[in-house]
C-alpha positions in Angstrom: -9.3 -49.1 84.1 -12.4 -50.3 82.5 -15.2 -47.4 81.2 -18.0 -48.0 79.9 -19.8 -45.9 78.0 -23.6 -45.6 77.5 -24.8 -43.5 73.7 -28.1 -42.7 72.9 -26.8 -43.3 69.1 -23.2 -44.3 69.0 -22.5 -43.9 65.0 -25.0 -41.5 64.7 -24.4 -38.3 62.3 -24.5 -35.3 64.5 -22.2 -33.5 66.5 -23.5 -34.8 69.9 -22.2 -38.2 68.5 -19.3 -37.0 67.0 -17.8 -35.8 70.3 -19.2 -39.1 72.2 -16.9 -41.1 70.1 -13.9 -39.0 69.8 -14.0 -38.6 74.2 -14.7 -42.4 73.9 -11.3 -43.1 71.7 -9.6 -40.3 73.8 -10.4 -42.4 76.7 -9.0 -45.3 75.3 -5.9 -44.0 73.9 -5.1 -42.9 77.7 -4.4 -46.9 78.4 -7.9 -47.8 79.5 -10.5 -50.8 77.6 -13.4 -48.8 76.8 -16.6 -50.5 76.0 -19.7 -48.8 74.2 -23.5 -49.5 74.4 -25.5 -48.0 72.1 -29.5 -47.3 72.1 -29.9 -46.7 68.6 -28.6 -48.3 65.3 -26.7 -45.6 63.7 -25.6 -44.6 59.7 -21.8 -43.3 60.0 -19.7 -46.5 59.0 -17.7 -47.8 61.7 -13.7 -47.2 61.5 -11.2 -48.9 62.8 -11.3 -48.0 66.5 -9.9 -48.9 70.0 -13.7 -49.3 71.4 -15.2 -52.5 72.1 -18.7 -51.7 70.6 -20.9 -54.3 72.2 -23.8 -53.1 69.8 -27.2 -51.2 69.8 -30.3 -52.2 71.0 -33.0 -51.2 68.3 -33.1 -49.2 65.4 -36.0 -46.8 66.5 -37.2 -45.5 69.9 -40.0 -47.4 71.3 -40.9 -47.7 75.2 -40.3 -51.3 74.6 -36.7 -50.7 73.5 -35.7 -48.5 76.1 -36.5 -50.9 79.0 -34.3 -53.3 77.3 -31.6 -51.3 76.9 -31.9 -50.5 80.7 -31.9 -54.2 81.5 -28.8 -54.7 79.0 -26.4 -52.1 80.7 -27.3 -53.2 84.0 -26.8 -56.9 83.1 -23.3 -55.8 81.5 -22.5 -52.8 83.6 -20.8 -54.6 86.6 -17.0 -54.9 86.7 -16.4 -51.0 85.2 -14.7 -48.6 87.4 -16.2 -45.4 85.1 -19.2 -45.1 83.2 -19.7 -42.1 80.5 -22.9 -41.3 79.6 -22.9 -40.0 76.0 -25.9 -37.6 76.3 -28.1 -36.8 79.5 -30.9 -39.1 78.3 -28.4 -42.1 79.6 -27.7 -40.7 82.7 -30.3 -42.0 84.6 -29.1 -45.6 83.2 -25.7 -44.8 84.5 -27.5 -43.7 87.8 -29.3 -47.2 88.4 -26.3 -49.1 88.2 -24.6 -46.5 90.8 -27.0 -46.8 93.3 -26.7 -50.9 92.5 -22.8 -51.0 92.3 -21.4 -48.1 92.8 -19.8 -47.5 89.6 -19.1 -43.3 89.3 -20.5 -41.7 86.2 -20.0 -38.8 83.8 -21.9 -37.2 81.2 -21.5 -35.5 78.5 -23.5 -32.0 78.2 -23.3 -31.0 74.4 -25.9 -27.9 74.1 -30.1 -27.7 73.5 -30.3 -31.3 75.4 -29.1 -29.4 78.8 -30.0 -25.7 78.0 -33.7 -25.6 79.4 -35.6 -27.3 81.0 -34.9 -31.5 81.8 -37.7 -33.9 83.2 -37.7 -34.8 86.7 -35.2 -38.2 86.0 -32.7 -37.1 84.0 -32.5 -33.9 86.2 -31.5 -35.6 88.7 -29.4 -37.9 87.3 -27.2 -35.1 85.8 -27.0 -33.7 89.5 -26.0 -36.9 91.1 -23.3 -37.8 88.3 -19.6 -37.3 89.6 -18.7 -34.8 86.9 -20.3 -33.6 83.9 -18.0 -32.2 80.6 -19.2 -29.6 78.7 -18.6 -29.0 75.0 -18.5 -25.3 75.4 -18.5 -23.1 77.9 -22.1 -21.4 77.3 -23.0 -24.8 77.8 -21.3 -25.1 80.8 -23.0 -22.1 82.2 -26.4 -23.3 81.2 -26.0 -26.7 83.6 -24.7 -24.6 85.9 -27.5 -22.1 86.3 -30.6 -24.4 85.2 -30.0 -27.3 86.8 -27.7 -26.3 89.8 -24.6 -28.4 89.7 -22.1 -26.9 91.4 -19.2 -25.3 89.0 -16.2 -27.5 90.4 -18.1 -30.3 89.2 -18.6 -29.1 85.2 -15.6 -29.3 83.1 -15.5 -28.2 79.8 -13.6 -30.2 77.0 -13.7 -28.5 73.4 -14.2 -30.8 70.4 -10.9 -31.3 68.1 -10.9 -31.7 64.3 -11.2 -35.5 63.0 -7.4 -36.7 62.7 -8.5 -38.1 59.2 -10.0 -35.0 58.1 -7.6 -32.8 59.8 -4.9 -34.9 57.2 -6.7 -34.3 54.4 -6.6 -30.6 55.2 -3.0 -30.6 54.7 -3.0 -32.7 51.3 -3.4 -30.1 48.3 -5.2 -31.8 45.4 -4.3 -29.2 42.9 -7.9 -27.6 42.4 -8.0 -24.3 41.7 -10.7 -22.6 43.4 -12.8 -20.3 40.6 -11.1 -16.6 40.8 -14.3 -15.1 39.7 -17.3 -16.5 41.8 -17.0 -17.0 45.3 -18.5 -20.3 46.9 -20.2 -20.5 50.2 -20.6 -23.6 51.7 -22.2 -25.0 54.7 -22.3 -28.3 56.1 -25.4 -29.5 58.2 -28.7 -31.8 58.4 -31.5 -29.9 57.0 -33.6 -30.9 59.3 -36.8 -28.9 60.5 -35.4 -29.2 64.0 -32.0 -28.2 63.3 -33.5 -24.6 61.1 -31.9 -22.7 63.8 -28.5 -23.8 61.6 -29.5 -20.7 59.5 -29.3 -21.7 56.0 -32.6 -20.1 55.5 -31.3 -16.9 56.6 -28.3 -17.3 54.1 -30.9 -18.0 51.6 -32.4 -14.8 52.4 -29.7 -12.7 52.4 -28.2 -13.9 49.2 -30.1 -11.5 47.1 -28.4 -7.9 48.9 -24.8 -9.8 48.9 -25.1 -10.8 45.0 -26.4 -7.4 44.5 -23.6 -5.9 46.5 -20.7 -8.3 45.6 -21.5 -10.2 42.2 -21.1 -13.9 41.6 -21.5 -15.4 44.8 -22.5 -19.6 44.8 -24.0 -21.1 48.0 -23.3 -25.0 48.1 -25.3 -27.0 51.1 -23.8 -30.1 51.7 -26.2 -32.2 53.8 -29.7 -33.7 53.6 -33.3 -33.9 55.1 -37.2 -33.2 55.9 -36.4 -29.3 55.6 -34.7 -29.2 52.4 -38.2 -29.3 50.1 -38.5 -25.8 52.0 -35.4 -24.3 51.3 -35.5 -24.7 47.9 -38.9 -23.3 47.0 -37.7 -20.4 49.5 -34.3 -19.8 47.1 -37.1 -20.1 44.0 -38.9 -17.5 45.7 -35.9 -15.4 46.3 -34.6 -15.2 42.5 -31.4 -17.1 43.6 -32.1 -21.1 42.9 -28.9 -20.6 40.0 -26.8 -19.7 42.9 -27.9 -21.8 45.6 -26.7 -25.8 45.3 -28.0 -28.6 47.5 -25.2 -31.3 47.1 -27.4 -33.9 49.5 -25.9 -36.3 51.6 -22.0 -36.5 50.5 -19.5 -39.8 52.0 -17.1 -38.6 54.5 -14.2 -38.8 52.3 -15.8 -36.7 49.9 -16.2 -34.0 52.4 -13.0 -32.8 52.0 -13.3 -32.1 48.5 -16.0 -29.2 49.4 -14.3 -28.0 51.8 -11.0 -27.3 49.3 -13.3 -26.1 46.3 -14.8 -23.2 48.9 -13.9 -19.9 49.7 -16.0 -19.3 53.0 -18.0 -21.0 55.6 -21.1 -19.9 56.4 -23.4 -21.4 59.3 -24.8 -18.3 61.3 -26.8 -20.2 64.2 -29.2 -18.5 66.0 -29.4 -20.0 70.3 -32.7 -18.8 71.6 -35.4 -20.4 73.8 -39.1 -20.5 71.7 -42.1 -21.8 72.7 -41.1 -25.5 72.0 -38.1 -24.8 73.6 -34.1 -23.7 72.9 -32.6 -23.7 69.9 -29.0 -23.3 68.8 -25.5 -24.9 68.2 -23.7 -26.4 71.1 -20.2 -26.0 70.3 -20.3 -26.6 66.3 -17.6 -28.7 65.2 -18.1 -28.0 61.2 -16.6 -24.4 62.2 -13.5 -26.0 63.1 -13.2 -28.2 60.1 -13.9 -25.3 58.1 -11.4 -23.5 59.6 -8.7 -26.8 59.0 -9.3 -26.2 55.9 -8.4 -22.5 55.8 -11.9 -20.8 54.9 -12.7 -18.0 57.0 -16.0 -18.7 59.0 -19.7 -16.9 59.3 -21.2 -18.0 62.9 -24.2 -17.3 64.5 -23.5 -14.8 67.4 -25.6 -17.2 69.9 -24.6 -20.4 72.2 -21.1 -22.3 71.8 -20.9 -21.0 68.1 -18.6 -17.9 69.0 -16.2 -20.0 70.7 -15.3 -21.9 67.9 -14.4 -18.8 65.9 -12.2 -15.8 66.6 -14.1 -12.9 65.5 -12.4 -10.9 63.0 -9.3 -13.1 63.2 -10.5 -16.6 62.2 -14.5 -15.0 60.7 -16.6 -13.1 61.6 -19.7 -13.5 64.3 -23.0 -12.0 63.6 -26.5 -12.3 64.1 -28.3 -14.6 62.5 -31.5 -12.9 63.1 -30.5 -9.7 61.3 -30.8 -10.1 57.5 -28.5 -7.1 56.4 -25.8 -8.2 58.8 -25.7 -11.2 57.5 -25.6 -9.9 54.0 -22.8 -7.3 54.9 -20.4 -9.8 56.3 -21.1 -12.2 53.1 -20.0 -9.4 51.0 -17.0 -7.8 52.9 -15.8 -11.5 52.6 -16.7 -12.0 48.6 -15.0 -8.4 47.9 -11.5 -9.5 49.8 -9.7 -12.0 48.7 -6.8 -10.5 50.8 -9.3 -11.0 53.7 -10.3 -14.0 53.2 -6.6 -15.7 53.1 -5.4 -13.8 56.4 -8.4 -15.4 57.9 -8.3 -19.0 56.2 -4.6 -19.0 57.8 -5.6 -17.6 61.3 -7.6 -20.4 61.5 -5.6 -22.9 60.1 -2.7 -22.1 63.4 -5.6 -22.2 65.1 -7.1 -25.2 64.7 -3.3 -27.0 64.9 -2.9 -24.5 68.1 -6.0 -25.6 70.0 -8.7 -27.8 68.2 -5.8 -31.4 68.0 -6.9 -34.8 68.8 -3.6 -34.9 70.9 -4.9 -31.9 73.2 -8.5 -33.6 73.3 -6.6 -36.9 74.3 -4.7 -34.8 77.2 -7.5 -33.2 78.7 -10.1 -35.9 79.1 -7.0 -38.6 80.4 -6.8 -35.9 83.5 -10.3 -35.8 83.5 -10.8 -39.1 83.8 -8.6 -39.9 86.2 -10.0 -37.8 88.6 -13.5 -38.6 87.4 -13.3 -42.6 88.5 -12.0 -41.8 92.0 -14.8 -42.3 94.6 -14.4 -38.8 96.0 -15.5 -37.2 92.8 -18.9 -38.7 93.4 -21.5 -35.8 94.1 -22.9 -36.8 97.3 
């Protein structure tokens, strides 16, 4: 089988591109040649990979660009028998060359970019595409009821944890986390799209939990446009000595964080505002988290709750609600006890659910049902 799959940004940072490029080496570890067009240049260095990666077309979206990447994978899209469409602003790519050559296509629904509203093109693409795979099943729903494809054509696939990382989660370093301050971490862009991540609310609540539970530290790991905000907001909240912006870390650092930090904390908040929905999709730095055995703080909206267990694996709150927030940061900082039956639930969970070998199995069935011709919606 040949698949050929169509990224907006192929090495891209986020988790939208994280899960394109582990479904596009799942594919390929099932026996078929995978080939990958990208859109956009990305910035995570490319690994050793079973992919073809035919390359990108620019490095920044222009109207220009994007008819050239339309004339590029229909000049190189003949001869596939599946193509995958890493995020719905490919599928209606995937959906000229159908109606050309007949070639089936999926795509990938990962969380705000099918939640609300889609324009006229892409919404019907995503209703004319074979199947569609879900990271989560909120997101599932959301296709589903906003764009009206039928339920026996959505699938949903969770994310698994990096293999490499998932390693390093079983290698102890010897570093002996500080028994009298307990770290925080969270991992994300601070971007002033992504806010809904929360770490302004964590900023906000620090104050009652310090109060409450004594030497707390909050590390970010992660950089962008919104992170000049978030520090004058921990300067105005009496807490810049606790709070610790480590920027943009390698990926083979990451694990290092991960192992000197007692709990992750990330408490998305999923609801629609006036420029439109907000909220994590799925939220694979839960389950990394979790790898490592720190008990997790998610937002109680979108995919987030279904990457943790509540009360077994973390805890689930609202991310709206300041003195929730601050009560589950300080059951966690006043338990150790707590904290290690949770790091370890998580831990049996991730191996129990969240492998790359599980991911691998699910989308070779998928796939081999997705290429037939009778899986085309028609």
């Amino acid at each position: 089988m040949r698949v050929l799959t169509l990224a907006t940004k192929y090495f891209g940072l986020g988790g939208a591109e994280a899960y394109t490029r582990m479904f596009a080496d799942a594919i390929a570890a099932s026996g078929a040649d995978v080939d990958v067009l990208s859109f956009l240049q990305g910035d995570v260095a490319e690994r050793g990979s079973s992919v073809r990666y035919l390359g990108h077309v620019a490095a920044r979206s222009t109207v220009p660009a994007q008819m050239r990447f339309v004339v590029d994978a229909v000049r190189r899209g003949r001869g596939y028998d599946l193509v995958v469409c890493g995020h719905v602003a490919t599928a209606p790519v995937a959906q000229v060359l159908h109606r050309l050559v007949g070639t089936p296509y999926v795509v990938l629904a990962h969380g705000i970019d099918v939640w609300g509203a889609l324009g006229p093109r892409r919404r019907a693409a995503l209703q004319a595409a074979a199947r569609v795979v879900a990271v989560s099943r909120f997101t599932a729903r959301a296709v589903v009821r906003e764009h009206h494809v039928s339920e026996n054509r959505v699938t949903v696939i969770h994310p698994a944890v990096d293999p490499i990382l998932l390693h390093r989660a079983c290698v102890q370093d010897g570093t002996a986390r500080s028994p009298n301050t307990v770290t925080l971490l969270t991992v994300a862009r601070l971007s002033a799209q992504e806010r809904y991540k929360g770490c302004d609310a964590v900023i906000a609540a620090l104050p009652d939990a310090v109060a409450a539970a004594g030497a707390i530290r909050y590390v970010i790991v992660g950089d962008g446009d919104d992170r000049p905000r978030l520090e004058s907001m921990a300067r105005d909240r009496r807490v810049s000595d606790v709070v610790f912006f480590a920027g943009r870390v390698p990926a083979e650092e990451l694990a290092s964080w991960y192992r000197d930090s007692d709990v992750f904390i990330m408490p998305s908040v999923a609801e629609l505002r006036p420029d439109g929905w907000t909220g994590e999709g799925f939220g694979i730095a839960y389950l990394e988290a979790a790898a490592f055995g720190l008990p997790v703080i998610a937002g109680a909206g979108g995919g987030a709750p279904e990457a943790v267990v509540d009360g077994a694996t973390g805890l689930v709150v609202d991310g709206n609600d300041r003195r929730a927030l601050a009560g589950a940061i300080t059951r966690l900082a006043q338990d150790p006890q707590l904290r290690a039956r949770m790091g370890e639930a998580g831990r049996r969970w991730i191996a129990e659910r969240f492998t790359v070998d599980r991911l691998r199995a699910e989308v070779a069935a998928f796939v081999s049902t997705a290429a037939t011709p009778s899986a085309s919606a028609r």
